[in-house]
N, C-alpha and C positions, 0 to 999 in steps of 0.2 A: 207833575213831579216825575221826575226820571230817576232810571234806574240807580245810579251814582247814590240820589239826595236818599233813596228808599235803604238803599245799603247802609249808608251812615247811619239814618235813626235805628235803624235795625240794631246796629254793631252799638248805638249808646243802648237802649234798652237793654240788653243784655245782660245776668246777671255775674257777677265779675267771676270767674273761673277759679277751681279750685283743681291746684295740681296733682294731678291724678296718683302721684307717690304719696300726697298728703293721706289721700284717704286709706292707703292698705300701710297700717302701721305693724310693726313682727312684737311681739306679746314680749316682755322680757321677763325671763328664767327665773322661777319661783323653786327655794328650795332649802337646803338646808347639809351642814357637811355632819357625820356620823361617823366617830372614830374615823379611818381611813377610805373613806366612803364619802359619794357625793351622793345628796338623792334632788330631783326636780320632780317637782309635785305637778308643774302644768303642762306638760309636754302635751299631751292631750289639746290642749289649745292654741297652744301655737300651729300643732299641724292641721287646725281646723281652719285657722287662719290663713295658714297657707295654701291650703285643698289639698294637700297628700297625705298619702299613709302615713300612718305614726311608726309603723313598723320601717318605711322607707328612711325617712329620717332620720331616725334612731341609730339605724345600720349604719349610716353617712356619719354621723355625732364618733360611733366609737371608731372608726376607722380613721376617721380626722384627728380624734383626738388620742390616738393609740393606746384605749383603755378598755381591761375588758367587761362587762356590763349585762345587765337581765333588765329586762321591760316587765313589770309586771302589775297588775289590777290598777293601771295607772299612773303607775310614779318610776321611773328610768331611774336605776340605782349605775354608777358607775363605779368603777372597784377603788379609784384613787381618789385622792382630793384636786379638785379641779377649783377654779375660780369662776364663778358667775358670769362674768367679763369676758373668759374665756368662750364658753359655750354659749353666747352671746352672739361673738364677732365667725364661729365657727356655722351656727342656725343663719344670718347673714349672707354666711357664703352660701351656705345651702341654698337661701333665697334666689340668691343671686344664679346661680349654677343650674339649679330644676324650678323656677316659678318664674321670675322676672325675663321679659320677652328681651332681647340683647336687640330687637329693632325699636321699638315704640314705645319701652320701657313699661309695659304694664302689667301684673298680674295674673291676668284672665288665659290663662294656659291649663294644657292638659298635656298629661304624659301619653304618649302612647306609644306601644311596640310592634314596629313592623318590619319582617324576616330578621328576627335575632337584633334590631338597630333599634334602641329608644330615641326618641324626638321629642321633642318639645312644641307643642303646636300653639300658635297664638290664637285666640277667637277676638281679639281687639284687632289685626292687622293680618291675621293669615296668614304669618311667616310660620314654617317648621324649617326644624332644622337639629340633625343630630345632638345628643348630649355624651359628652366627651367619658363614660361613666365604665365602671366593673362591678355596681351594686346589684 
């Protein structure tokens, strides 16, 4: 048997692939609005899901969403009413901005800060690469 024939059964056995975006899914926004008030109760979770501070986040959420806002024993009060949908596609972009890798598209990153420049470092592919940021 040659190399060629060992490859093929190899690539059938194989068990069929599952896209690597399938598996990191972003939690959606659990919460509730209060007189002029929003509050999300799981923020906690979702930055667990994402690996970052909940504190980093957060800061990102009211500055995207120009509202002003207190974190406290869990639950992100923001001072207006906001839509669910909204702080949704804004957690998203956060994804998108400080977690998801812009070469290999995956997850497995970390922030780190070196001389005053945060980066974004991949452990799926090794790419760093500055993050465009003022938080």
């Amino acid at each position: 048997m040659n190399y060629e024939d060992m490859l093929n059964i190899g690539f059938e056995n194989m068990p069929e692939s599952v896209h690597e975006r399938e598996r990191f899914e972003i939690p959606k926004v659990k919460g509730r609005l209060e007189g002029n008030k929003t509050i999300v109760t799981n923020l906690n979770q979702i930055s667990e899901t994402l690996r970052r501070p909940v504190e980093h986040m957060f800061k990102y959420l009211l500055k995207e969403l120009a509202t002003p806002g207190v974190y406290n024993r869990g639950r992100a009060i923001f001072g207006t009413k906001i839509s669910s949908q909204k702080i949704n596609d804004k957690i998203k972009k956060y994804a998108e901005e400080f977690v998801i890798c812009k070469k290999c598209g995956k997850p497995d990153t970390k922030l780190i800060k070196e001389n005053d420049i945060v980066y974004l470092k991949c452990h799926a592919c090794a790419e760093k690469y500055p993050v465009k940021t003022r938080l």
